[in-house]
MARGU-319275 format. One line per field, with one value per residue (C-alpha): residue in three letters; x, y, z. Coordinates in nm, 4 decimals, padded with zeros to 6 digits. Example, Ala and Ser with C-alpha at 12.3 -4.5 7.8 and 13.67 -1.06 7.14 Angstrom:
code c(ala | ser)
east c(01.2300 | 01.3670)
north c(-00.4500 | -00.1060)
up c(00.7800 | 00.7140)
END
This chain:
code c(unk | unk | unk | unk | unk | unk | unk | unk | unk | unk | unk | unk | unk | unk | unk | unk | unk | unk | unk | unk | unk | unk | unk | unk | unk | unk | unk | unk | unk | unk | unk | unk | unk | unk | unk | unk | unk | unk | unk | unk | unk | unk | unk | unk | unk | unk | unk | unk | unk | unk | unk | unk | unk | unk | unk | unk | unk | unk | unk | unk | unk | unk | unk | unk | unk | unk | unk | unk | unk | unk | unk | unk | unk | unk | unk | unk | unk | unk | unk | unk | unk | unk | unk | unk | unk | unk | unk | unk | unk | unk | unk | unk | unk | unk | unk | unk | unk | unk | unk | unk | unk | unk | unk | unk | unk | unk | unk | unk | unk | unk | unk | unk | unk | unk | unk | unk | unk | unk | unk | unk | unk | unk | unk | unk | unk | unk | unk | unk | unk | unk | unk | unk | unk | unk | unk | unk | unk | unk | unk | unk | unk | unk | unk | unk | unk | unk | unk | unk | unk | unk | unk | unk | unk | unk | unk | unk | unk | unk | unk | unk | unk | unk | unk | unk | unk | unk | unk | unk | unk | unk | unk | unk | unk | unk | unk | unk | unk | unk | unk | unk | unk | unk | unk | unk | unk | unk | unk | unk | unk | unk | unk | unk | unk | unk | unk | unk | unk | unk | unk | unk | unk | unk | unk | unk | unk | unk | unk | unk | unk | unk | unk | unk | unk | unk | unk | unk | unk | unk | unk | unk | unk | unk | unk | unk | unk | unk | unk | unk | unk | unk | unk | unk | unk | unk | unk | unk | unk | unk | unk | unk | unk | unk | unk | unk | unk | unk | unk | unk | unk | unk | unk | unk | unk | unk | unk | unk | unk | unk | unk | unk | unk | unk | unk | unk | unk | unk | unk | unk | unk | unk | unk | unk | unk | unk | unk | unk | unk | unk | unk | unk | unk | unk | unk | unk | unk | unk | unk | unk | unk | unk | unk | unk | unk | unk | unk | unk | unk | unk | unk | unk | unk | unk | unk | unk | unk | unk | unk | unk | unk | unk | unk | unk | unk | unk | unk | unk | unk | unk | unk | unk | unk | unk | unk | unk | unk | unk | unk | unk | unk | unk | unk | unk | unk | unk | unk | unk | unk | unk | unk | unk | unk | unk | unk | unk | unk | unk | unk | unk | unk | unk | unk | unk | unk | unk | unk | unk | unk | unk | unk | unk | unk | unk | unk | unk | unk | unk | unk | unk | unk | unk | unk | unk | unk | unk | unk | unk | unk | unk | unk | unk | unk | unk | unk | unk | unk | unk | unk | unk | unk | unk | unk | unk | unk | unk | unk | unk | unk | unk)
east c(09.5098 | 09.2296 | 08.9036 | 08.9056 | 08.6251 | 08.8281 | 09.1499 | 09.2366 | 09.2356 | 08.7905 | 08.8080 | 08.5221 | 08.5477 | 08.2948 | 08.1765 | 08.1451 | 07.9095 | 08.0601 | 07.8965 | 07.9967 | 08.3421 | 08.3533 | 08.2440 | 08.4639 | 08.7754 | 08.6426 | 08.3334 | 08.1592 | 08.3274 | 08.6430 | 08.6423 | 08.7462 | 08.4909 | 08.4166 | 08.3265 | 08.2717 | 08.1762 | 08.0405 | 08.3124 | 08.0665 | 08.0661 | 08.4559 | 08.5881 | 08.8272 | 09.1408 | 09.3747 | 09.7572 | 09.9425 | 10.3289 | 10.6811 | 10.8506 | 10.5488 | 10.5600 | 10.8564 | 10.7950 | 10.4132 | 10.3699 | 10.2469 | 10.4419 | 10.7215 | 10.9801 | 11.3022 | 11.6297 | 11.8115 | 12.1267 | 12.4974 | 12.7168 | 12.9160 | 12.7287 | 12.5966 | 12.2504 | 12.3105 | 12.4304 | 12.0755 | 11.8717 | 12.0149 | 11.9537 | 11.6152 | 11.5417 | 11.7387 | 11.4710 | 11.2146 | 11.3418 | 11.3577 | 11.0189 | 11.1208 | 10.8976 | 10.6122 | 10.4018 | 10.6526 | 10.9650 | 10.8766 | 11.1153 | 11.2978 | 11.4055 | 11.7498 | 11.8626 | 12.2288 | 12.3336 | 12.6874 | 12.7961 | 12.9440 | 12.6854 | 12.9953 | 13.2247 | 12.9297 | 12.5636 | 12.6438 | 12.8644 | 12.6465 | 12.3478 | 12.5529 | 12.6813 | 12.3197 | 12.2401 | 11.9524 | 11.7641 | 11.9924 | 11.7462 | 11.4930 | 11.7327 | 11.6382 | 11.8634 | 11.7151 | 11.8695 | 11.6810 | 11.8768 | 11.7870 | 12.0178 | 12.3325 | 12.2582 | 12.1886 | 12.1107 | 11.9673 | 11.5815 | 11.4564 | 11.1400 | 10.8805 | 10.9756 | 10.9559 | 10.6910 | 10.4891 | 10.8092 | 10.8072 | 10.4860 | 10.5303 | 10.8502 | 10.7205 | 10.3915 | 10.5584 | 10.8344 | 10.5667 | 10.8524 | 10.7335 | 10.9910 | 11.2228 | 11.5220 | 11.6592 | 11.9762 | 12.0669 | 11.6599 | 11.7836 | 11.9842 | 11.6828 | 11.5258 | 11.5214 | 11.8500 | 11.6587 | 11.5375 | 11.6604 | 11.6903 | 11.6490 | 11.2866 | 11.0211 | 10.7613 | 11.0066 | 11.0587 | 10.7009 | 10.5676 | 10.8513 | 10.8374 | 10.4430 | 10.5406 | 10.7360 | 10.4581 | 10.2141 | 10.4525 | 10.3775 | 10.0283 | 09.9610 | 10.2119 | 10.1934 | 10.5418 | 10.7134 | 11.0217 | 11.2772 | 11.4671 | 11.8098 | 11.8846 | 12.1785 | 12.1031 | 12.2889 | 12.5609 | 12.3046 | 12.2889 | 11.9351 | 11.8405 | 11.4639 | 11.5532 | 11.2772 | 11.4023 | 11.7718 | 11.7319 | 11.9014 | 11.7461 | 11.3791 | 11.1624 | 10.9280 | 11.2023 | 11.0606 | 10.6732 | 10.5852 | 10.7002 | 10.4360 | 10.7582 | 11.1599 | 11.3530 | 11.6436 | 12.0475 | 12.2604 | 12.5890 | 12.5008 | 12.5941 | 12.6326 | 12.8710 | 13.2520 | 13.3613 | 13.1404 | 13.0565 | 12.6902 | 12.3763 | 12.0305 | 11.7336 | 11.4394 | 11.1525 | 11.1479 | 10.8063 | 10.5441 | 10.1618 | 10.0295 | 10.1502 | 10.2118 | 10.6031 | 10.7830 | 10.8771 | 11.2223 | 11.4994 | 11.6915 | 12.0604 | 12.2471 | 12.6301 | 12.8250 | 13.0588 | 13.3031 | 13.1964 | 13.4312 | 13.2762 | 13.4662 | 13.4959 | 13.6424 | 13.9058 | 13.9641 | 13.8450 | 13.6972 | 13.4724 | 13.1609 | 12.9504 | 12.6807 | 12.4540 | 12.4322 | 12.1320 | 12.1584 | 11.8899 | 11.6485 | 11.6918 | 11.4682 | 11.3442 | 11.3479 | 11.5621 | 11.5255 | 11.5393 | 11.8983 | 12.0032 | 11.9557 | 12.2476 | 12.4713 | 12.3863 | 12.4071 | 12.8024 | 12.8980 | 12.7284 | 13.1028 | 13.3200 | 13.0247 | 13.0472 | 13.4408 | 13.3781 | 13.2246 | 13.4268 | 13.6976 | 13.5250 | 13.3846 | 13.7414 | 13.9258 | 13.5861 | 13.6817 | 14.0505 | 14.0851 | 13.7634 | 13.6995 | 13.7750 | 14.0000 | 13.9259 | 14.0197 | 13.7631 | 13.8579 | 13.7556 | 13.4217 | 13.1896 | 12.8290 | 12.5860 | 12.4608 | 12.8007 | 12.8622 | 12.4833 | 12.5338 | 12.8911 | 12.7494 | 12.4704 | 12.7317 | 12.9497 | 12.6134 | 12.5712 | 12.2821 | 12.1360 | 11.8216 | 11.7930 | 11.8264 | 12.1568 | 12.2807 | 12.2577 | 12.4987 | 12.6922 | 12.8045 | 12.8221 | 13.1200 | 13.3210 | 13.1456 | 12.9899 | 12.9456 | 12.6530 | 12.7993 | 12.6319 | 12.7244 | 12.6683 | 12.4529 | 12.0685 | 11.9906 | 12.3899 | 12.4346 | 12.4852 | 12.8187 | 12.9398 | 13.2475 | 13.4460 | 13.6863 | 14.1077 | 14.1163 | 13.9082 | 14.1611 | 14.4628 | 14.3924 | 14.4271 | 14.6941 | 14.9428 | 15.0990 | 14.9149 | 14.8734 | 15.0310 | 14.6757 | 14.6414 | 14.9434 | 14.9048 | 14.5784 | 14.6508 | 14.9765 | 14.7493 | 14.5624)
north c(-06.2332 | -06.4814 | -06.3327 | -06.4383 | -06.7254 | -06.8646 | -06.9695 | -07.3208 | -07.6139 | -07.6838 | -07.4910 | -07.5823 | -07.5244 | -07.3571 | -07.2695 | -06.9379 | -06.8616 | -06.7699 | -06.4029 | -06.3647 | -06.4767 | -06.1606 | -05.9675 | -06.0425 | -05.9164 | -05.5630 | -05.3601 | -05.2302 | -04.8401 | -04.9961 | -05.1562 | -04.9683 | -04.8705 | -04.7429 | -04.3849 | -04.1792 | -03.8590 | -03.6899 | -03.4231 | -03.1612 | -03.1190 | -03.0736 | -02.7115 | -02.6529 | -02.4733 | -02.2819 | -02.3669 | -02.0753 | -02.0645 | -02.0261 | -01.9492 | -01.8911 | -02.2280 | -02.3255 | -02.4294 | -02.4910 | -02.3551 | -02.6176 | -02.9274 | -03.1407 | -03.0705 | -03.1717 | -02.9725 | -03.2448 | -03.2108 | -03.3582 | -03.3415 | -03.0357 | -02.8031 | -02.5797 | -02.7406 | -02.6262 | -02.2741 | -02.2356 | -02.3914 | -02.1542 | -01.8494 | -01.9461 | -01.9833 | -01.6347 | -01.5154 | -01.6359 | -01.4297 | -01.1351 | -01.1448 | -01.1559 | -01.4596 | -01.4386 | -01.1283 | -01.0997 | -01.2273 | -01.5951 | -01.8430 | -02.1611 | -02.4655 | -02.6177 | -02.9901 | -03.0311 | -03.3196 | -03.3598 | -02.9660 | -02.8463 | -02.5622 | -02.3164 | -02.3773 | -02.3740 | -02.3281 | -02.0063 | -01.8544 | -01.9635 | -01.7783 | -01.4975 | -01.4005 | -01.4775 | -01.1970 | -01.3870 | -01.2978 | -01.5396 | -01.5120 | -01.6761 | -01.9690 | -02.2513 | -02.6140 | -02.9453 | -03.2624 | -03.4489 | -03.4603 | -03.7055 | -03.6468 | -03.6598 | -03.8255 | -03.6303 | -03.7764 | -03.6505 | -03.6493 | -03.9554 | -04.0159 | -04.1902 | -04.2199 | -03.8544 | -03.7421 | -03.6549 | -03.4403 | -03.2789 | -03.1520 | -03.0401 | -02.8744 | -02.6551 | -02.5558 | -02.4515 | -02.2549 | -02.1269 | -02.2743 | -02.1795 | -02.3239 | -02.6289 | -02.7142 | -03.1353 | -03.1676 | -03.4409 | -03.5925 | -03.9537 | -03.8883 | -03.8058 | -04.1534 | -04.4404 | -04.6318 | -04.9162 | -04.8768 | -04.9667 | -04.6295 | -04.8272 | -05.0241 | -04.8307 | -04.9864 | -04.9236 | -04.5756 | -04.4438 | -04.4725 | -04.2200 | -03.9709 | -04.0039 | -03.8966 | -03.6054 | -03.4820 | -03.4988 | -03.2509 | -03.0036 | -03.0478 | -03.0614 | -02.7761 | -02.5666 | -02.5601 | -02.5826 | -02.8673 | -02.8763 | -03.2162 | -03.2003 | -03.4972 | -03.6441 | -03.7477 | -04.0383 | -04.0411 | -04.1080 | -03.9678 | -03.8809 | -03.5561 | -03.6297 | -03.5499 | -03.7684 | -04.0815 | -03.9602 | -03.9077 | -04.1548 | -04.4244 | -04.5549 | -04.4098 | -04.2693 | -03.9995 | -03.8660 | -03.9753 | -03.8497 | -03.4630 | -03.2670 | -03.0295 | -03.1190 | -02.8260 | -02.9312 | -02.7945 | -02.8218 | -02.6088 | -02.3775 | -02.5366 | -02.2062 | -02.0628 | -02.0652 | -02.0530 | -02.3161 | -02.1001 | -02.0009 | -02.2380 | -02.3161 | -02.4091 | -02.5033 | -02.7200 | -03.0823 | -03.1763 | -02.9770 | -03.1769 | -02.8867 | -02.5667 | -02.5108 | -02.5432 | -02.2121 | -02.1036 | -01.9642 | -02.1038 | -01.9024 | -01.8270 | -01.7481 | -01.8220 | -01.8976 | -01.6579 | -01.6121 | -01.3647 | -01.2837 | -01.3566 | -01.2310 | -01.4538 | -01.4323 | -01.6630 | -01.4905 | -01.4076 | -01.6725 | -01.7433 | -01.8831 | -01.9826 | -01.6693 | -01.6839 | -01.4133 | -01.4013 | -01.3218 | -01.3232 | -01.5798 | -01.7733 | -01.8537 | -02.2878 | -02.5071 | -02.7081 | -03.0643 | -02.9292 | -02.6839 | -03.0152 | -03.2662 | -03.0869 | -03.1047 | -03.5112 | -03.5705 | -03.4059 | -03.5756 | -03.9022 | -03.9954 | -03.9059 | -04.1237 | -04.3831 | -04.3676 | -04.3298 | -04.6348 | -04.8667 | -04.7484 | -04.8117 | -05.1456 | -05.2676 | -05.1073 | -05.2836 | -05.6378 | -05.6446 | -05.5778 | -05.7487 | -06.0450 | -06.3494 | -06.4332 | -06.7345 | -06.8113 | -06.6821 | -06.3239 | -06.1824 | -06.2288 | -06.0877 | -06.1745 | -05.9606 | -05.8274 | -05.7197 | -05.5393 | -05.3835 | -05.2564 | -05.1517 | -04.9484 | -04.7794 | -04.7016 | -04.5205 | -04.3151 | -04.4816 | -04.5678 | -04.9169 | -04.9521 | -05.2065 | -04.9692 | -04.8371 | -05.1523 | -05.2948 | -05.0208 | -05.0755 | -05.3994 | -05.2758 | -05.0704 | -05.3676 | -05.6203 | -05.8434 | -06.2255 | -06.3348 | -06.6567 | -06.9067 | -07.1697 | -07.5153 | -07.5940 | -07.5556 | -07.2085 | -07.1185 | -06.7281 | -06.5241 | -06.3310 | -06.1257 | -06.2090 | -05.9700 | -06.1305 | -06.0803 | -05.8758 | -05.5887 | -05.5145 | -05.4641 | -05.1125 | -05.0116 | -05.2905 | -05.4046 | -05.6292 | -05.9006 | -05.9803 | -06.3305 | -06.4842 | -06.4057 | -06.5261 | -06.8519 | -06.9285 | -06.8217 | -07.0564 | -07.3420 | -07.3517)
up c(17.3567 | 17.4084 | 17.6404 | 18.0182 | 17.9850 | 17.7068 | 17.9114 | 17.9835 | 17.7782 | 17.7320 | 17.3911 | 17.1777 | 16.8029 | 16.6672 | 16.2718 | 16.1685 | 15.8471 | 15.5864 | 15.6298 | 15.9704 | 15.8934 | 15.6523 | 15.8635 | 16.1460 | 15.9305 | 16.0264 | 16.0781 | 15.8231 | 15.8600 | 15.8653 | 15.5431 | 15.1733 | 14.9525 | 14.6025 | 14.6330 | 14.2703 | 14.2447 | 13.9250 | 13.7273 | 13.7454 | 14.1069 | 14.1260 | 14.1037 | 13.8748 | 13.9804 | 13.8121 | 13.7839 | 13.9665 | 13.8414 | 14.0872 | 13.7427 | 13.4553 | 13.2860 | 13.4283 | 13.7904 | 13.9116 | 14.2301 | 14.5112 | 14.2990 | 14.2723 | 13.9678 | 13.8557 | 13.7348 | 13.5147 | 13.3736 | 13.3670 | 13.6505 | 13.6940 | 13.4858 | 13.7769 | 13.8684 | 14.2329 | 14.1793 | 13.9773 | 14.2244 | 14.5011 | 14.2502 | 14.2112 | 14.6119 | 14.6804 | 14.4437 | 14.6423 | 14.9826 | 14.8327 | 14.6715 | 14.3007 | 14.2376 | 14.4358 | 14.5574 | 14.9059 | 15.0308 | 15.1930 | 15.3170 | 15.1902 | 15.2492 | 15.1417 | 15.1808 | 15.0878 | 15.0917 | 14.9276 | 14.9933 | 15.3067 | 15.4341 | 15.5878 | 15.2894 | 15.0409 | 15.0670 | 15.2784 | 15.0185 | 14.7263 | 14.9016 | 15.0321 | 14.6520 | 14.5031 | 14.7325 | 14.9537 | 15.2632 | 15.4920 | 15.7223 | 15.4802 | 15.4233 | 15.6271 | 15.6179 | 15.7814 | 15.9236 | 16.1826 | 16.5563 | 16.8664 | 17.1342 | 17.0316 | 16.6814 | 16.3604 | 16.0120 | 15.6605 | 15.5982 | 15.3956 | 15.2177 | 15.2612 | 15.6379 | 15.7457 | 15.5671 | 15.8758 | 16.0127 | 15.7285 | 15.6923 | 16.0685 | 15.9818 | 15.6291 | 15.8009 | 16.1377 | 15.9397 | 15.6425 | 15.3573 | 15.0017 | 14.8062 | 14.8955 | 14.7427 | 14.7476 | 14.6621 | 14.5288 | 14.5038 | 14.5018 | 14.8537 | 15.0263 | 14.9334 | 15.1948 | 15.1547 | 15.1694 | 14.7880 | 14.4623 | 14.3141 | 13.9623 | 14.0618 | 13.9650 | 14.1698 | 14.4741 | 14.4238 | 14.3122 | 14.6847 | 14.7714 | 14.5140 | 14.5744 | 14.9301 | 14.8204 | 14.5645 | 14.9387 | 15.0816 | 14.8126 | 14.7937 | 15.1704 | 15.2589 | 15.0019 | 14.9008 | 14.5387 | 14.5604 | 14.2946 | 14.3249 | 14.1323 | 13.9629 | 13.7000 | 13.3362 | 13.1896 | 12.8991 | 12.6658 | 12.3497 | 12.3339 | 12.3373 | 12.5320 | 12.8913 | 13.0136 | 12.8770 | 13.0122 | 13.3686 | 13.5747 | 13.7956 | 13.8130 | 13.5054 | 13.8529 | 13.8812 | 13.5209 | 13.5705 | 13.9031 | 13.8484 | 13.6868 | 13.4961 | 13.4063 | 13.3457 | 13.1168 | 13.1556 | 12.9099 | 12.7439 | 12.4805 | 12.1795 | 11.9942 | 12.1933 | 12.0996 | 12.4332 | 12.5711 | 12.9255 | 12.8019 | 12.9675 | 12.8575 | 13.0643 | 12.8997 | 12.9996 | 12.8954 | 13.0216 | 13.1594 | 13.2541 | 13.3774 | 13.1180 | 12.7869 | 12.6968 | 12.6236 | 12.3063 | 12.4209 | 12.7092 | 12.9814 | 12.8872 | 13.1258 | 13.2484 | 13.5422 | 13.7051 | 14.0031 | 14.3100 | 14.6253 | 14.9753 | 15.3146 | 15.6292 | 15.9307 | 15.7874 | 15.4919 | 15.1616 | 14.9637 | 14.6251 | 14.4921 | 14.2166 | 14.0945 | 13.8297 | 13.5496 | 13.3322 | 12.9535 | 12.7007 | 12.6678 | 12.3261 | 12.0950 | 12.0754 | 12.2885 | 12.4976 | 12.2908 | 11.9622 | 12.0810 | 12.2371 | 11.9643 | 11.7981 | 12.0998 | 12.1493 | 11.8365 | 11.8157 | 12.1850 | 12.0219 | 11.8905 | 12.1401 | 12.3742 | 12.1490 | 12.2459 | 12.6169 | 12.6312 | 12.4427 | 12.6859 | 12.9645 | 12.9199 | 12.8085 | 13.0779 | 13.3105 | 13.0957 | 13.1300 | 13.5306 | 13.6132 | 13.3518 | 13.3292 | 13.0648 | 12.8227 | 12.4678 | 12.2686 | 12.4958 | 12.8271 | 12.9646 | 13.2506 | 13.3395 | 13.2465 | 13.5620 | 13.6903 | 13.3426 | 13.3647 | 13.7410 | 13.6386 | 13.3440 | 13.5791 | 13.8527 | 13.5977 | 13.4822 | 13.1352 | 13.0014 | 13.0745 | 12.8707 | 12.6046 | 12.3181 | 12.5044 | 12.5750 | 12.2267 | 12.1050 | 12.4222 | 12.2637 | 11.9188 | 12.0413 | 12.1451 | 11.9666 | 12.2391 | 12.1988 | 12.4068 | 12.6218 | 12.8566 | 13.0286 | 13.0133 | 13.2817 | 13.3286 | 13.4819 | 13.3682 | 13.3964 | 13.0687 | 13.0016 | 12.7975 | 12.6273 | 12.4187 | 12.2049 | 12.2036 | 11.8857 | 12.1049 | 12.3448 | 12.1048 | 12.0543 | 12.3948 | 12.5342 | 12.3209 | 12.5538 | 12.6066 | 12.9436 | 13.0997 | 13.1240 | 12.7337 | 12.6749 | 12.7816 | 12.7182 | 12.3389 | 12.3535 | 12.5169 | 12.1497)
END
């Protein structure tokens, strides 16, 4: 608001120098400024381990792998661990965010069979009055650090990572979802407490779990360590796992992964008797996790190949729009189809995307037209037969 003596309408309009005008924007203490300070007067600190190059304690890491595989079960092994002081010197508590898992039909029983100090186990939403809702970064970072300092959690489980991000953001723009993860990697340094965030990979056939994890490439920057999950591809009956680490900034990668499989443990309620998830650990195996899995992609590169195809002309014939030359789709719709589906969108990807079904690039005739992509008749023979009526009588119209 304007000062007293400056009300009514005798305003006089007055030049400020160019200095002064500067330094009205803020005093001097209240301005940024370049501060440096010489290497040799920082202490160097040593990297202290949750799992010995594996997880960093006091950091934020990932556990990537496909859907289905058990990335839950072995995050809840690893934070049972942690109450009953197998990792660190003494039992300490944990956090656990689940998002998509009921916590009576699921979390409990996981933790119950992994054998964990319930008591230890701690789950967060946030409540006001009679409202409740999930935790979301960057927003509550200042709850948070209330909340792990006031309960002393050591290790903090997010799962999935991407459902804890503000809604508002594109989970694919990198330069929307750095500020968040940045927020997340503040928790851990500022409370002292290790985060895993469980995340998908796509149905890429790479074998670099970096370049596979889905969304933004910030979900594979900002972590300082990705532990990799995959099936073991040496075992006939396919129930063996592998974790190995597929990046690590702050430890030297292990020469050898953790096998281990999955297996079925009896819990009693008051309802009844029921079952969950366990892990059971095997012997660790020798290499490591890229080199095992660059076998495995390269074998499920076919039948992805395949997966594909079928998808994008199953996509084409109920969504397209049907022309002579074939069906068509812009290439936005196809590209956010393809993400939503958990296929891999880069441009490498995408190139032998339309390999598979041999994509015609088409624009239209107008300045600023959209692009499409059109794949022609001949495609969809394979797969249907019987031409639809719209084929029908556009092929009769030539």
């Amino acid at each position: 608001m304007l000062p007293e003596e400056s009300k009514g309408s005798n305003l006089v309009s007055v030049e400020i120098p160019r200095q002064q005008k500067e330094d009205s924007k803020g005093s001097k203490e209240s301005r940024w400024e370049v501060t440096s300070r010489k290497l040799s007067e920082i202490e160097p600190k040593k990297t202290f381990w949750l799992i010995e190059n594996y997880l960093p304690l006091g950091e934020l890491a990932i556990l990537a792998g496909r859907e289905g595989l058990g990335k839950s079960t072995l995050a809840v092994e690893i934070a049972s661990q942690v109450t009953k002081g197998l990792l660190l010197e003494e039992p300490e508590n944990v956090g656990y965010v689940a998002i998509e898992d009921s916590l009576e039909r699921t979390v409990r029983t996981r933790f119950e069979v992994a054998g964990a100090d319930l008591d230890r186990v701690h789950t967060l939403t946030l409540q006001r009055e009679d409202q409740e809702r999930q935790i979301s970064f960057p927003t509550d970072y200042e709850r948070l650090i209330e909340w792990v300092k006031e309960k002393n959690i050591k290790f903090l489980v997010l799962d999935p990572l991407v459902s804890v991000l503000s809604e508002k953001l594109d989970s694919h723009n990198d330069k929307a979802i750095r500020p968040a993860l940045e927020s997340i990697v503040r928790l851990a340094h500022n409370g002292g407490v290790t985060i895993l965030g469980l995340v998908h990979i796509n149905k890429g056939s790479e074998a670099d779990f970096a370049n596979r994890v889905l969304g933004s490439r910030a979900f594979s920057a900002v972590p300082r360590a990705i532990l990799g999950l995959a099936r073991d591809d040496e075992d006939p009956e396919g129930q063996k796992l592998l974790l190995g680490v597929a990046k690590s900034n702050l430890g030297s990668f292990p020469k050898s992964m953790k096998s281990f499989y999955l297996e079925s443990a009896s819990v009693q309620t008051s309802e009844g008797e029921t079952s969950a998830g366990r892990v059971e650990w095997l012997e660790d195996r020798a290499g490591t996790i890229d080199e095992r899995l660059g076998r495995i992609f390269n074998e499920e590169d076919h039948s992805e190949r395949n997966e594909v195809r079928e998808f994008l002309l199953a996509l084409f014939h109920t969504k397209g729009e049907h022309t002579p030359k074939g069906i068509r789709l812009t290439s936005n719709k196809v590209i956010a189809e393809l993400k939503e589906a958990g296929f891999s969108t880069n441009n490498e990807a995408l190139k032998k995307h339309k390999r598979q079904v041999q994509v015609q690039a088409d624009k239209e005739k107008m300045k600023g037209g959209a692009w499409f992509w059109l794949i022609p008749n001949c495609m969809f023979t394979e797969y249907y037969p019987e031409p639809s009526d719209s084929l029908e009588s556009l092929d009769s119209s030539n």
